[in-house]
Structures are given as structure tokens and as C-alpha cells.
C-alpha angles and dihedrals in degrees: 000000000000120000125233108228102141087064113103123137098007088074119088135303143265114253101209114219104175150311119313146204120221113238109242097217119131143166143181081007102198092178085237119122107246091183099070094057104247095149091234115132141166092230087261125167131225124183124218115206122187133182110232141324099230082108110063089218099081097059098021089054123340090067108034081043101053093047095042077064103039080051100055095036089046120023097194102031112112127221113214104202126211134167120189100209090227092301116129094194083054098055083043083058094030087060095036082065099039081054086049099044090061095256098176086198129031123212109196123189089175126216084214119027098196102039084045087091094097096053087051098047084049097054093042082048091063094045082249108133123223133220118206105212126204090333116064118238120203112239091020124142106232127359125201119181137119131275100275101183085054091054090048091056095041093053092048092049096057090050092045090046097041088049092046091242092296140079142075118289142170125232124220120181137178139273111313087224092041101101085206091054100074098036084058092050088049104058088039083054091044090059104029099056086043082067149054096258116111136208117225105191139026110283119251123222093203107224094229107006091250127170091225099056086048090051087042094051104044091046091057080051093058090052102049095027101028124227107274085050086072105075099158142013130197100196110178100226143018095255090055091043085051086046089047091052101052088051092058101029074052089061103054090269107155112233087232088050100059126129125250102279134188129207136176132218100036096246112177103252083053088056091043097056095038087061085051087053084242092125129024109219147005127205109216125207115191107235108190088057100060084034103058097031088056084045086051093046091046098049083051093056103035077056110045096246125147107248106234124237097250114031122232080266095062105249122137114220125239141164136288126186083318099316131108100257139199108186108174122192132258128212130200117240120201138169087286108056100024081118095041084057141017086026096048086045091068089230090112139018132216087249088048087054109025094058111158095281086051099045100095091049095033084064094040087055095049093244097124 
């Protein structure tokens, strides 16, 4: 899977909340401006810490992403890597080290957004800033994530518009710990009882956001439901859809015959089954933006550098519930526009896409 690194401004946009303070947190500070690239560094370290790798997204982008920029901004920082496999206990140890270990900036991804307050009060302890990434932390120092009502909507609009406002459906949402979760939920919720569509079973906030609970639960829906009854599914992300289609392609269920189904984070097997008409929509989050803005943000501080107002990629900064903030904007892909997005983005290729499985659809989509 090739990696977008080239990819800066083109991606996205900064939906501006508000008005924000910058955050006055420093280390190693060199008095060179790591910001405009001139490969100059104080051989800081700054520690990347991610919550699991269930989602492709985190080791297939967010980190090769994030130190290919460190790299190019600093050309002596170091960038100490940890995933916490989902564990919570484990992020609490695996901060405690990057503390140890002298990381003059913290990026955080937590496991668990609102137990996340601790790690937070031990870094700024230690004058060391932290950089809530992709779920916000209270008391954090800067924040950069997507607009995740806007997904939710997104997601629940597509649903609402592929099933014509009416029909059954089941309703799988994120990790309960997990801040973006319920945001998520929410916008879906804002869209779907505004409309004729029905759930017909309680919804299900999958713990860990796991292909195989998604797969497990919908499969315990056919049998008690069966499977015409489930005319439609808003699963929040593109694991948990994967997870939905092999439930129903499980009980007898004909690909051509799936249900209207929604994702989240444009992973390539989600793309891959959107241009087979086997999921409905994707929501895609352009990853090298948030990546390399949060790379940009964290040289600067490891530095000592003052973080400039608009980022190299071209985001202004705003505020969110008290915290710098950097919300960038998603976009749906469909069928329709796979070519006008993902591909023209850069972040995959046709090849990438149309592999031999693919080629029939690929050509009836227009996309070889």
C-alpha cells in the first residue's frame, strides 16, 4: 500500500470553531524554526502514542505519516513509537516510559478520552505538552482530529438516502471509551429519527471496534431477525461494515443482494467493496493532513518554537472546548466519486484499487 507523503494543502479543510489561544509549552528550545523545514533540530523526542491497530488506519498512515514529517521538519528529532493494543493499563505504562525516556512532547491518540486526564496531568508536570490526536483530551494542549458530528451525519444520510427514508435497520457504533464514538452516534442519530427508517434491535457500541464483534453480532440479528428483515446497517466505521458483510454474505445472503451499508475511514477493502456495490459509503479522513499538522505542531514545541497561527498545511487553528485546536473536514465517498477522491487525493491508486477480484467493477465504474 503506498503512502501519501507528497499530499499537504489539497487535502481537506479546517472547520473553524472559534477563536483560540496558543498553548505556551516548550522544550530543547534551539532558536531555529522548525516549521519552515530547514532540517535543522535539537535531537528532541517526541513520542507518538497510538491506541490500537485493529484499524488499519494507525500503521498503514497515521504513523509512517507523522515521522516522514518529523523527519523532514527535524532531521535529528526522534520519534519514540507505542500502540496500546486497545489496553488502557498499557497507554498509562506506555506514557509513564515515554516520560522516562526524556519525550519533550507527548502525542496522545487515547485508548480512553476521558480517563485519559492523569496522563495528561503527568506529562504537564513535567513541563512536557500534549497533543490530543484524533480524540480530544480534556486539559490537553493542543487537539487535531475531524469533524466527527459531520461524519456521523454524513454516514446517516447516506443510509437514510440509499433505503428511500423507510426499512428496518441495525445500528453499530464505536467503542464506548472511545470520545469520537459518541459524537459519531450522535450525528448518525441527528439524521436517522428524523426519518422513516426503523431499528429493529437494540444498537450495539461495539468494546473495541472489532470486525469480529460486528460479524458476531449481526450474525445473532439474522437468527433471530432473519435476514430480509435487515434492510439497512449504519455501521460507524469500515472494520465493523467488513465485519457486517461477512455476517450476511455467512447466511446465504447474495452480494448483489446486500443491504445499503455505511463505513468510516476509507480503508481500502472498504473502497474496494463500495466500487462492487457491497457498502454504501465511506467516510474519508484525510490522514496526512491531521498527521503532519500534528508532526508540524509537535517540532514547534519539542523546540521551543512558537507555533504559528496556519500550519504548513494551510489550517488555521481555533478552539475547542478550551483547547488549540486544528478539525479538519471529512468528505463520503461513494461509487460515484471513488475517482474524484481517494484516487485524486493521491492516497490510493487504481491499481491499488482495481486488483484482479476488483477488475470487472473497477471498468464498470469507470475507474480503468
Amino acid at each position: 500500500m503506498p503512502t501519501p507523503l507528497h499530499r499537504v494543502a489539497t487535502i481537506g479543510a479546517a472547520v473553524l470553531i472559534g477563536a483560540g489561544g496558543l498553548a505556551a509549552c516548550g522544550a530543547n528550545d534551539t532558536g531555529s524554526d522548525a516549521g519552515s523545514g530547514d532540517g535543522s533540530g535539537g535531537g528532541a523526542t517526541i513520542a507518538l502514542l497510538l491506541p490500537e491497530s485493529a484499524t488499519t488506519r494507525y500503521e498503514a498512515f497515521d504513523k509512517p505519516l507523522f515521522e516522514a514529517k518529523v523527519a523532514e521538519l527535524c532531521s535529528d528529532c526522534e520519534v519514540a513509537y507505542f500502540n496500546a493494543d486497545q489496553d488502557e493499563a498499557k497507554q498509562q505504562e506506555q506514557v509513564a516510559s515515554a516520560l522516562t525516556q526524556g519525550a519533550d512532547v507527548l502525542v496522545l491518540d487515547p485508548v480512553n478520552g476521558a480517563g485519559a486526564g492523569g496522563m495528561i496531568a503527568d506529562a504537564q508536570a513535567e513541563d512536557v505538552p500534549v497533543i490530543a490526536y484524533d480524540r480530544f483530551i480534556e486539559g490537553a494542549d493542543y487537539y487535531m482530529s475531524f469533524d466527527n458530528n459531520t461524519v456521523g451525519q454524513m454516514q446517516g444520510e447516506a443510509l437514510v438516502e440509499a433505503m428511500g427514508d423507510t426499512g428496518g435497520i441495525l445500528m453499530l457504533n464505536g467503542a464506548p471509551s472511545d470520545p469520537n464514538a459518541a459524537q459519531f452516534k450522535a450525528g448518525a442519530h441527528s439524521v436517522i429519527d428524523e426519518s422513516g427508517l426503523e431499528l429493529l434491535s437494540n444498537e450495539y457500541d461495539n468494546p473495541d471496534w472489532s470486525p469480529e464483534n460486528a460479524q458476531s453480532y449481526v450474525t445473532d440479528q439474522v437468527n433471530k431477525l432473519g435476514a430480509d428483515r435487515i434492510e439497512g446497517v449504519y455501521a460507524a466505521n469500515d472494520g465493523q461494515a467488513g465485519g457486517v458483510v461477512a455476517a450476511l454474505l455467512g447466511a446465504g445472503v447474495e452480494a448483489a443482494d446486500l443491504p445499503p451499508i455505511t463505513g468510516q475511514d476509507a480503508e481500502l477493502a472498504a473502497v474496494q467493496r463500495i466500487v462492487a456495490g457491497e457498502q454504501t459509503v465511506t467516510i474519508y479522513k484525510p490522514i496526512p493532513i491531521e498527521a503532519e499538522t500534528a508532526a508540524e505542531v509537535a517540532v514547534d514545541l519539542a523546540l521551543g518554537n512558537e507555533v504559528p497561527t496556519t500550519s504548513v498545511t494551510g489550517v488555521d487553528q481555533s478552539d475547542f472546548e478550551g483547547v488549540t485546536s486544528y478539525i479538519f473536514s471529512p468528505t463520503a465517498v461513494t461509487q460515484d466519486n471513488v475517482g474524484d477522491t481517494v484516487i485524486a487525493d493521491g492516497f490510493y491508486t487504481a491499481d491499488d484499487i482495481c486488483t484482479s477480484a476488483y477488475a470487472d467493477a473497477c471498468k464498470a465504474a469507470g475507474l480503468q
